[in-house]
N, C-alpha and C positions, 0 to 999 in steps of 0.2 A: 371467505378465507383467502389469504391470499396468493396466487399461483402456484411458486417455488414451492413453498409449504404442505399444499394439496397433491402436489406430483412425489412429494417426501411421503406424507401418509399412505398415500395410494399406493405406491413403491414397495410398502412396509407391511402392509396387509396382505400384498400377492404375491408377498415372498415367504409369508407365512404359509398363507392359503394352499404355495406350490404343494406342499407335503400331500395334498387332498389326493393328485394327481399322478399316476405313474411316470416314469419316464417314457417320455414320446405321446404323453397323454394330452390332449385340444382344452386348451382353456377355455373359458368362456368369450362370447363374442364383445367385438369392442363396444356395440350396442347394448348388448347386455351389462356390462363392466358399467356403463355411461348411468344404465336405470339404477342398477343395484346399488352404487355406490353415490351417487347424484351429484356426479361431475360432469366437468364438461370432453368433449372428445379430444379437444389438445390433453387435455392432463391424462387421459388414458394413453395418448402415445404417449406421453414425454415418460409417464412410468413403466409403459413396457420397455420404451429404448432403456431403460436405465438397468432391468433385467438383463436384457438382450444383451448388453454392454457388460456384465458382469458376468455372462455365461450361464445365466439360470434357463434362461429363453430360448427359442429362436423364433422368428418371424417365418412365415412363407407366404407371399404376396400371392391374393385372391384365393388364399384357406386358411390363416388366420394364424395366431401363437398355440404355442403346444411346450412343455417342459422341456427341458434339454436334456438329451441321452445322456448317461456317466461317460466322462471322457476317460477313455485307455489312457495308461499310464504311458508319455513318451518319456523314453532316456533324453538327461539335462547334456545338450551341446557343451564341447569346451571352450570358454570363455577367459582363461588362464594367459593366452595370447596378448588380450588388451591391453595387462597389467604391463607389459613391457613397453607394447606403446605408447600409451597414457605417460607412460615414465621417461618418455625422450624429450618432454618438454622439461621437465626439471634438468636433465642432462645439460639442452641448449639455452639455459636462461639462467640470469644470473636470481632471478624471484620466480619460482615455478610457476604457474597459474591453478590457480587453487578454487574449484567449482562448488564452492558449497550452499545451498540454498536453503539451509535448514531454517535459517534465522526468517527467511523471507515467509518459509510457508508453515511457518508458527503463526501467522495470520492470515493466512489466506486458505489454510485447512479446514473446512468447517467437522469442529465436534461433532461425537455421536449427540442420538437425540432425547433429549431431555435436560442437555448438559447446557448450562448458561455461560453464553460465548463471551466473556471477559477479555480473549484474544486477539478479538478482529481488529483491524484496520478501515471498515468502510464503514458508513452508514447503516443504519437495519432499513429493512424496507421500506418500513413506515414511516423515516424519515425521508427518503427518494423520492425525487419529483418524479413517479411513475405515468402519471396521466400527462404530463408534462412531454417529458420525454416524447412519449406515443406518440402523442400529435405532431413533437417539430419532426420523428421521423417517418411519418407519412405524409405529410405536407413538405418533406425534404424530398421524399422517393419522388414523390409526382411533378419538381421542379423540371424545367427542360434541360436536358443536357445534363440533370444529378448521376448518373449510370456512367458518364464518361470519366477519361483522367482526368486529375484535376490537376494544378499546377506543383511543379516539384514542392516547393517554400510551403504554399499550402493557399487556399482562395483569400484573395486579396481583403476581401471584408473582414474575416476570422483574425488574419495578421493585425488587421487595424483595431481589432478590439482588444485582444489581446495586447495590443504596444499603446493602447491607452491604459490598462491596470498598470504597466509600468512606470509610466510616469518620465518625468525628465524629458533627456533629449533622442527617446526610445521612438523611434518610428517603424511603419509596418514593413520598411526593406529590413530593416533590424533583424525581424522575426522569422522562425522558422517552426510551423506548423509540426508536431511529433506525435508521435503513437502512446501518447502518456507520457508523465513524469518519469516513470523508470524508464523510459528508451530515451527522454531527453539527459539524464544523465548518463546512461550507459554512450549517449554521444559526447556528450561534453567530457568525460574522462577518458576515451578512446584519442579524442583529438588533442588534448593538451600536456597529455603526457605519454612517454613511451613506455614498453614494459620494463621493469626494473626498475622505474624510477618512482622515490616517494611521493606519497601526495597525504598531503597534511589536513585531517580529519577532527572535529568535533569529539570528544569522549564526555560522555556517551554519544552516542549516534546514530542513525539510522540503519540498521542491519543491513539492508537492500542494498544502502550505498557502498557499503564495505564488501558485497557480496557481487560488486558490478566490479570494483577497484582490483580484488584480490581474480577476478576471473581474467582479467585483461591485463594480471600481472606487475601491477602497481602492489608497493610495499606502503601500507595505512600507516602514518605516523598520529599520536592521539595528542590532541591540545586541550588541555581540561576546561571545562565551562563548569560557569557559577549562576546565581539567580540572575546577575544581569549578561548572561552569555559569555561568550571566549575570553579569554583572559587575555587583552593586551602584550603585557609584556611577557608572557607565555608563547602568546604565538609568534613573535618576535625571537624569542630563542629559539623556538622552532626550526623557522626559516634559518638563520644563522646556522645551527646544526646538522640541518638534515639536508641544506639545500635544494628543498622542494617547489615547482614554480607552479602549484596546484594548493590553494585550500576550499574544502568540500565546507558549505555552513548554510544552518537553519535558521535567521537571525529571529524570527518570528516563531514563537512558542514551538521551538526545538521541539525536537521527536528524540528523546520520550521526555525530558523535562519541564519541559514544558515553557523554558527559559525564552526571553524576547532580549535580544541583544540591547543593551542601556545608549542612552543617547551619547553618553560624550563618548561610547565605545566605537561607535558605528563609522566618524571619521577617523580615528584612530585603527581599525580594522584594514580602511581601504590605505591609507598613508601607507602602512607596514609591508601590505603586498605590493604597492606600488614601486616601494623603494628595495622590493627583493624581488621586482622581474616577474612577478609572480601574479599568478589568475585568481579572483574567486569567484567559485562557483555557488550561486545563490538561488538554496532551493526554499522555492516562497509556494511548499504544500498547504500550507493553513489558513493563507489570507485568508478566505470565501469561510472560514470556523470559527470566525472569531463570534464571542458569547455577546448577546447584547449588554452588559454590564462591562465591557471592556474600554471604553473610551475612546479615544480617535487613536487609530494606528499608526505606526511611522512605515512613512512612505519605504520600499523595497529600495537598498542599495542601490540600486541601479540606477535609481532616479537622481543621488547626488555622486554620481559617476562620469566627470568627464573624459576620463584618459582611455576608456575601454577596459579597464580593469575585471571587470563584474559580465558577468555569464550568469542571464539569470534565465532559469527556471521557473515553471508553474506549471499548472493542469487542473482539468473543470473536474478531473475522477472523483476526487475525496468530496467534494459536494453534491454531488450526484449519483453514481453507480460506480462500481469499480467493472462495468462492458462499457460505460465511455470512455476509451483510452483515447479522448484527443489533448494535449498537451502543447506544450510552445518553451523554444528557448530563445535567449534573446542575446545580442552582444554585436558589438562594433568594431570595426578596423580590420585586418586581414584578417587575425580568427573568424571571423565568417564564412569564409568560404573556405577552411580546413570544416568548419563542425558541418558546413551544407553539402561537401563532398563525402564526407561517413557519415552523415543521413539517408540520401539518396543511395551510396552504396547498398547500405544497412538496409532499407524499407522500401526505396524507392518514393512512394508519397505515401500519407494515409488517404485510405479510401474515402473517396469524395461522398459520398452518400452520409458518411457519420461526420463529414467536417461540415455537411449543409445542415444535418440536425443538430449542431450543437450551436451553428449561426443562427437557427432557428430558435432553439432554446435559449437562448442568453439574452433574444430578441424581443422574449414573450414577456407581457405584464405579470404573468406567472411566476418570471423566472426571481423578480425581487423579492414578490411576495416568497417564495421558499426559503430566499438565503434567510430572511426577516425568520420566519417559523422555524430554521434549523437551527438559527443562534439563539430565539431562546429556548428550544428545548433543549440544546447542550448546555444552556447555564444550569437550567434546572436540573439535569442529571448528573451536571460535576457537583452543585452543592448536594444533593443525594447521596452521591456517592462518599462524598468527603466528609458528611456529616456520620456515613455508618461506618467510613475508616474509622476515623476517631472515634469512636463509642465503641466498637465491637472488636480493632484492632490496634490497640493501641501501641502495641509494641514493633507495630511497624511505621517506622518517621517517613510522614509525609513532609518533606521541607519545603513542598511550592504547591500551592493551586493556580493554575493556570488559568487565565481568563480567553483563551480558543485552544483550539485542539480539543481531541478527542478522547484524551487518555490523562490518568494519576502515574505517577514515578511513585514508586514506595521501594526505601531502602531496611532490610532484614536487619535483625538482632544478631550478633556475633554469631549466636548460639544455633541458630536457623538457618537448615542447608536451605541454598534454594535448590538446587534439583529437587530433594526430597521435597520441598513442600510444594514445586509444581506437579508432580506424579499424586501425593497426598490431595492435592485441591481437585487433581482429572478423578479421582476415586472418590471425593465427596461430592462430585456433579457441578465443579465451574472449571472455564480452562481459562490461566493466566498467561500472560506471555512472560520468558524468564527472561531474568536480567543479562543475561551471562554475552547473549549476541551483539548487545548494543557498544559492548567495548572492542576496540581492536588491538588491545594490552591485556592486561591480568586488570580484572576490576577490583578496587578498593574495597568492596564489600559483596556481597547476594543482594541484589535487585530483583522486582517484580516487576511489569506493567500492567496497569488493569485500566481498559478500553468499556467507557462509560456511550458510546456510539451506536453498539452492533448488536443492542439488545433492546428489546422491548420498550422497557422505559421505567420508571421508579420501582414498582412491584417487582421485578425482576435484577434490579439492581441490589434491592434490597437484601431479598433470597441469595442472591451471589455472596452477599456479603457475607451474609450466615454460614455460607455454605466452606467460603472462604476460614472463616472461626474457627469453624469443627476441625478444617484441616490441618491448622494449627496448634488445636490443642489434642489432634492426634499424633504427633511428632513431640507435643511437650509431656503427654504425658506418657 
């Protein structure tokens, strides 16, 4: 079975179990816990920390766990205070700063259990190069010198690899090593715009981003995208309108549409920002997802970018684990040393230990054979999936299947709240992601996302489906 999984069951029996036990009463020994239950002794701590962490437990080192006494009731502190200070940013600014991370940890919450995770954003286990991993990070730890700082930008080998997916005229001074894809945006929008100022946004879009934009005070302007991504002459009135020298875009199977920006688009995208002064920021989450039934990919903007326009983005996370947060941004001309000075502020460097295992990992014969085995099990579980949409949901338009990425876009029925039918789908046992976060305007219609990645794999997709139906036709009927 595999770890995480085993510390969840374990966790779930000796929370049961507690009842057996008074308060302040000795549980059983960890050795015993190890026999009875036929695990191993990591997975007996990791489920009593998880007790212990929840306040069921307590530990006492060299006498063992015991239940937790009933906590006396304390009187709730006033907290009534904040609400004024919190409130003198909106005072001093002309765009408040607005912290909302719901959108973000509609995928990063893991459901209760039993519930089939239709919401995630990463890989399931079973797809993760776990055995992978393991080894570049022990044969990372044991390098000489792995335990010391490593350089701010990030070790010189990692930038070189990283500034070869890019392609063009992308070198390793180019790059700057980050702590994931979400901190190399949260740097890239820090540096290129100031607070108050718009920055002109994909609709729909990636929650995260809009959830980095509006915390740092940036007002999201929405540019609609179609099957072949942004709309030219759309985002051109944009710019004209809003005066924005920031556009945020996914030209590679968009999150959540799963859209690949069209070829005559692509120079026409960088023309538009060129001649409005203006930045794009190019976040290339999906390369490493693309399905083997996709065909050759167009190279990342960056690569036919000569003037410095283009700030790109990427990260090894969505291919691997979402505990690898090593990432890289990349761009040319002065911008670089604005986005290497609110890096360093921000983080200082990432920890040289996971930057030698993920040099290690990407190192390994291993490491193609995975991408090879994760592209085609995501083909296989998009046509899965899109074949039990269509058959079991028909009244929700799927207007694109994606050939990478991880997820279906399905657009509701007039008639179909989507709140209601994501509360209805959590009560019939799958959790969706809803539509409503990925816009940063009023959305044209109720969206769903439903994330074919973070589950098991056909059988489970299947069941979702169903599960998905009832929910359906418990709001219809």
């Amino acid at each position: 079975m595999h770890e995480s999984s085993s510390v969840t069951e374990l966790a779930n029996i000796l929370r049961t179990d507690l009842d057996r036990y008074s308060p302040g009463g000795k549980l059983p020994s960890s050795r015993a816990l190890v026999e009875r239950h036929r695990v191993s002794p990591v997975t007996v701590s990791r489920a009593l920390a998880r007790l212990v962490a929840e306040g069921l437990v307590v530990t006492r080192p060299g006498s063992g766990a015991y239940r937790a006494e009933a906590a006396g009731a304390v009187p709730p502190g006033d907290t009534s205070w904040q609400e004024v200070t919190l409130s003198a940013d909106a005072a001093a600014e002309v765009v408040p700063r607005a912290v909302d991370a719901a959108g973000v940890l509609v995928t990063l919450a893991a459901p209760p259990p039993g519930v089939v995770e239709f919401n995630g954003g990463y890989l399931h286990p079973s797809l993760q190069p776990e055995r992978a991993m393991a080894d570049a990070l022990a044969r990372a730890g044991r390098r000489p010198g792995a335990w010391t700082r490593p350089p701010t930008d990030g070790l010189p080998e990692l930038r070189e690899w990283f500034a070869r997916g890019v392609g063009g005229t992308t070198g390793p001074a180019d790059v700057l090593v980050t702590a994931g894809g979400q901190a190399a945006l949260t740097t890239a929008l820090r540096a290129l715009a100031p607070p108050g100022a718009p920055v002109l946004v994909e609709s729909p879009t990636y929650p995260g981003m809009l959830a980095i934009a509006r915390a740092a005070g940036l007002r999201p302007v929405p540019v609609p995208v179609d099957a072949g991504g942004v709309r030219p002459e759309l985002l051109a009135a944009a710019f004209r309108a809003s005066g924005a020298r920031v556009f945020v875009c996914q030209p590679l199977f968009q999150n959540p549409t799963g859209a690949v920006l069209a070829a005559d688009r692509r120079p026409e995208v960088l023309r538009i920002a060129r001649e409005a002064g203006a930045f794009v920021v190019e976040d290339d989450f999906a390369r490493r997802l693309v399905h083997d039934d996709a065909g050759t990919l167009p190279e990342p903007l960056a690569a036919d970018d000569r003037d410095g326009v283009v700030v790109h983005v990427s990260s090894l996370t969505k291919a691997t684990s979402p505990s690898l947060r090593v990432g890289m941004l990349a761009a040319r001309g002065p911008v670089l040393e604005r986005l290497r000075a609110i890096h360093v502020v921000d983080t200082f460097f990432v920890p040289r230990p996971l930057q030698e295992a993920a040099l290690e990992l990407v190192g390994l014969p291993a490491w193609n054979r995975h991408l090879r085995a994760v592209s085609a099990e995501l083909r296989g579980r998009r046509q899965a999936m899109a074949a039990a949409v269509r058959m079991h949901l028909p009244a929700l338009a799927l207007a694109h299947i994606p050939s990478g990425g991880y997820h279906l876009w399905l657009r509701l029925p007039d008639e179909l709240d989507e709140s209601a039918l994501v509360a209805a789908a959590l009560r019939a046992g799958v959790a969706v992601a809803p539509g409503r976060p990925y816009f940063s305007a009023e959305p044209p219609a109720g969206h769903i996302r439903l994330s074919f990645a973070g589950v098991a794999g056909g059988a489970e997709i299947a069941e979702g489906v169903r599960r998905l139906h009832d929910a359906c036709a418990e709001l219809s009927g």
